[in-house]
VEXSEBA-591489 format. One record per residue (C-alpha): z, y, x. Coordinates in nm, 3 decimals, padded with zeros to 5 digits. Last residue first. Layout:
BEGIN
Z,Y,X
...
END
This chain:
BEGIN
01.691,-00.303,-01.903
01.364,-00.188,-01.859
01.255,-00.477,-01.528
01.266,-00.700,-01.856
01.026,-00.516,-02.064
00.743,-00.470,-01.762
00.770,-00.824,-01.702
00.742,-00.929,-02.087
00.433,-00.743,-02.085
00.253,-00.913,-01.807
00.353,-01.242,-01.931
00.200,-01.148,-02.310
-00.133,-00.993,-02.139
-00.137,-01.293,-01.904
-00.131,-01.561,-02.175
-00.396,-01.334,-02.372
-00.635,-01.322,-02.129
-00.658,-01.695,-02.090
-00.557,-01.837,-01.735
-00.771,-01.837,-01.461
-00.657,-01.516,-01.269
-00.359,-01.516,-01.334
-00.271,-01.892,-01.236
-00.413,-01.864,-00.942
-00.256,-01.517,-00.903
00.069,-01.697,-00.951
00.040,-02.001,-00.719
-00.077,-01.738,-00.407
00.229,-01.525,-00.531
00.454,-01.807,-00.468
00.304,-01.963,-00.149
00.383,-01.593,00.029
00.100,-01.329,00.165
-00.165,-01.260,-00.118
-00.472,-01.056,00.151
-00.767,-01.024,-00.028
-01.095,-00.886,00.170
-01.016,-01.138,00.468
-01.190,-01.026,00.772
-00.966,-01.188,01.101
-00.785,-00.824,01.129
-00.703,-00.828,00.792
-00.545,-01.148,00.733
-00.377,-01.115,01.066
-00.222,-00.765,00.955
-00.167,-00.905,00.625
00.066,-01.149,00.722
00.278,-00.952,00.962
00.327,-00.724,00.660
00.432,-01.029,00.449
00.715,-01.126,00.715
00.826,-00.797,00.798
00.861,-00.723,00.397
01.101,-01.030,00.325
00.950,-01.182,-00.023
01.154,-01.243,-00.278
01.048,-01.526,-00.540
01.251,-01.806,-00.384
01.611,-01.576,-00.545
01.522,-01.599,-00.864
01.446,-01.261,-01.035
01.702,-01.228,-01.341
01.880,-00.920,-01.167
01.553,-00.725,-01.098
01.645,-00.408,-01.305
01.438,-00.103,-01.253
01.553,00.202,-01.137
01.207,00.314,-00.980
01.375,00.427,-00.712
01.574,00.083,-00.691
01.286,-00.106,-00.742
01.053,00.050,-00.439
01.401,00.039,-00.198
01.262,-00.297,-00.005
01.278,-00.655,-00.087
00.908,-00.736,-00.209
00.864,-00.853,-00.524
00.478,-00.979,-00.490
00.254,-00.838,-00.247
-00.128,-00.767,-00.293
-00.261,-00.661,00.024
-00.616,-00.524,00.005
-00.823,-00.551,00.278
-01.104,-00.325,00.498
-01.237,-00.408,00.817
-01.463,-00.194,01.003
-01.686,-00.406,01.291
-01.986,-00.386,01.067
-02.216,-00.631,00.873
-01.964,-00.705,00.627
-01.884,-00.300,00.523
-02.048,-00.315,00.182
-01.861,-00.604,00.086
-01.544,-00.518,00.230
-01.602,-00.150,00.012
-01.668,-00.397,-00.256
-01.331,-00.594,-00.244
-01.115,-00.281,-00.113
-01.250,-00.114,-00.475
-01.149,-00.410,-00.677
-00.781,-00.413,-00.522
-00.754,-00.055,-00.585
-00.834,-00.021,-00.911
-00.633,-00.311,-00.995
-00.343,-00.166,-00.843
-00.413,00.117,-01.057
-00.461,-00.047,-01.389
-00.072,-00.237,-01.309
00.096,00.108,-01.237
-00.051,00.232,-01.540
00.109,-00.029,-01.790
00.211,-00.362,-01.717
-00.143,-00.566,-01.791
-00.186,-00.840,-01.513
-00.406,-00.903,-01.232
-00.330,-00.564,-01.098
00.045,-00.695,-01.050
00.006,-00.915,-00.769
-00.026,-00.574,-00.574
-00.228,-00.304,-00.399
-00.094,-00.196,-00.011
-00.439,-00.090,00.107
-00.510,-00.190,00.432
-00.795,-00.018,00.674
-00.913,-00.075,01.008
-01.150,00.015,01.232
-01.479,00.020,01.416
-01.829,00.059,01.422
-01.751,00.431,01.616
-01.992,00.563,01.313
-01.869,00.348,01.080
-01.482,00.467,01.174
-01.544,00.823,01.201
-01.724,00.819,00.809
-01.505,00.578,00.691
-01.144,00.784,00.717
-01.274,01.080,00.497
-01.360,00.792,00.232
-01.028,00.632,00.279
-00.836,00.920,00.224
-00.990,01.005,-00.105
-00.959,00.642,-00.241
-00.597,00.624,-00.139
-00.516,00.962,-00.273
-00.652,00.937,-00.597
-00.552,00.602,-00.681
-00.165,00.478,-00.646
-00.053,00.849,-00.554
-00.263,01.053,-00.766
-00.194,00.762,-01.069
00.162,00.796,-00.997
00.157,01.159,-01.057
-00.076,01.119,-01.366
00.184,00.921,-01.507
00.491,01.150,-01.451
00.282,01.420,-01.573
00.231,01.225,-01.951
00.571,01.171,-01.977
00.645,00.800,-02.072
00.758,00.700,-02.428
00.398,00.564,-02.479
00.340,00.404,-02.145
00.677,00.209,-02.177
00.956,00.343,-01.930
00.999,00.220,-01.549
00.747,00.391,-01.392
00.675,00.243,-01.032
00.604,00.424,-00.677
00.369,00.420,-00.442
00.253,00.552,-00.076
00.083,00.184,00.197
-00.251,00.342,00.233
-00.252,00.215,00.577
-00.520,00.363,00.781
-00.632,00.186,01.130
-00.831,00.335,01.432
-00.778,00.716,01.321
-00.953,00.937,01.570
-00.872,01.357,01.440
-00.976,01.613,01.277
-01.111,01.443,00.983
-00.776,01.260,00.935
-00.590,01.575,00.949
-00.797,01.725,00.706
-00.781,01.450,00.456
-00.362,01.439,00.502
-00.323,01.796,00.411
-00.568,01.774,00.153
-00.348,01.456,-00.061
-00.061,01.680,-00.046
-00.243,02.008,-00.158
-00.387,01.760,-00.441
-00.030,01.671,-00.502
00.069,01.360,-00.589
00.109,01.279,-00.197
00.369,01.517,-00.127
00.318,01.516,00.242
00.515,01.574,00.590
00.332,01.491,00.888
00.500,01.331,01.151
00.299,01.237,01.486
00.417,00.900,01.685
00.380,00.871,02.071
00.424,00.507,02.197
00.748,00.391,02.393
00.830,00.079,02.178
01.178,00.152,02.113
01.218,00.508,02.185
00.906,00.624,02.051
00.943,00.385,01.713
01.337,00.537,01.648
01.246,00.908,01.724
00.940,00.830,01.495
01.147,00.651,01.224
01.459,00.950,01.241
01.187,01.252,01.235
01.026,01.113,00.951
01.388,01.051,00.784
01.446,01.392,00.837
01.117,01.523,00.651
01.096,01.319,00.305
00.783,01.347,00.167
00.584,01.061,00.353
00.320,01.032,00.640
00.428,00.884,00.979
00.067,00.892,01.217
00.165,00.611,01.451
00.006,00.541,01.809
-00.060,00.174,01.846
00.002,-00.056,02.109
00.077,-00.374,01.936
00.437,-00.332,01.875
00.362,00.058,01.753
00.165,-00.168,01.513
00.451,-00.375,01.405
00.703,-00.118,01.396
00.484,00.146,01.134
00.346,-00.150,00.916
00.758,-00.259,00.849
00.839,00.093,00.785
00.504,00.090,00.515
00.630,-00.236,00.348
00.988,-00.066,00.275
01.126,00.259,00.435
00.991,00.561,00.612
00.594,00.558,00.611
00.535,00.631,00.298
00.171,00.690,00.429
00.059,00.520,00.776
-00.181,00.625,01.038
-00.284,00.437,01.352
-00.393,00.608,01.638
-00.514,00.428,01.940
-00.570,00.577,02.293
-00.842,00.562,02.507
END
């Protein structure tokens, strides 16, 4: 039987990188994003090269109509592994933000993951198998803003739905990537200039890493030495240090 393996923003970045190494494991791809020709141009690209059969479904994920499109489709049909990979960053403080801007990325970053991941459980726990990443971040152990409270969100909730799943065949992980060399800063137009060089992470190299994290069970998935340092740090230093690091972050990427 065939295997079908969907993937949202599936044209550039971490989710382009899911989309050629699971066609290079067999997979059929399910290419989810907004932008229709360069859907076309990836699944031409993945059927030629690795001779598996893709599907294109164009989406506005911050739309509930969006987010329905992709439910239905998922309850109509097998889906072996789900990468909730969609996002995008604000680059404005949360009070001189507009409020639908915000409420747009939190659709994206934690409405749509969370609804398409409970269509996606019921045919995977009742075939006791499957797969699910969600791309979170290093940055949900800090305080930047919305886009920092929804990777957080989603990092807890792939921690208990791991925990609820452990006595099944479904795996479910959250990868939480540091700066990442893909178009997700430029969209965002915020300025990385002052990042040293060690801390970029090459996104074929971190997405190979979270498939084997995920695959062998691992709820938490932190790929590069760097980021596996910081969230140490993060995560047992005092609040207050990681408040004041978080925020002078967010005001640097600004200018």
């Amino acid at each position: 039987m065939e295997s079908w393996a969907l993937v949202t923003g599936a044209t550039a970045g971490i989710g382009e990188s899911f989309t050629r190494l699971l066609a290079k494991n067999g997979y059929n791809i399910i290419l989810v994003a907004r932008d229709l020709a360069r859907l076309q141009e990836r699944a031409r690209a993945l059927e030629t090269k690795f001779e598996i059969s893709t599907v294109v479904i164009q989406a506005d994920l911050s739309t509930d109509a969006g987010c329905l499109t992709i439910e239905n489709y998922i309850a109509n049909n097998q889906i072996d592994v789900l990468i909730n990979n969609a996002g995008f960053g604000i680059n404005k403080a949360f009070t001189l933000s507009q409020i639908d801007v915000e409420e747009q990325l939190l659709s994206v970053l934690v409405r749509t993951p969370m609804r398409l991941m409970h269509v996606a459980l019921v045919g995977m726990k009742a075939r006791n198998k499957g797969v699910i990443i969600n791309v979170s971040s290093v940055a949900g152990w800090i305080a930047g803003g919305t886009y920092s409270a929804s990777k957080s969100y989603l990092t807890v909730l792939s921690e208990s739905l791991h925990t609820e799943l452990a006595t099944t065949n479904v795996k479910i992980c959250a990868l939480c990537p540091g700066f990442t060399r893909t178009e997700f800063h430029e969209r965002g137009r915020m300025s990385m200039k002052g990042l040293p060089r060690f801390m970029w992470l090459n996104s074929d190299t971190l997405v190979a890493t979270a498939w084997k994290h995920a695959v062998s069970g691992k709820a938490v998935s932190v790929p590069g030495w760097q980021y596996q340092l910081l969230t140490f740090v993060m995560r047992n230093a005092p609040r207050s240090m990681v408040r004041t690091i978080g925020m002078n972050v967010r005001v640097k990427q600004r200018k």
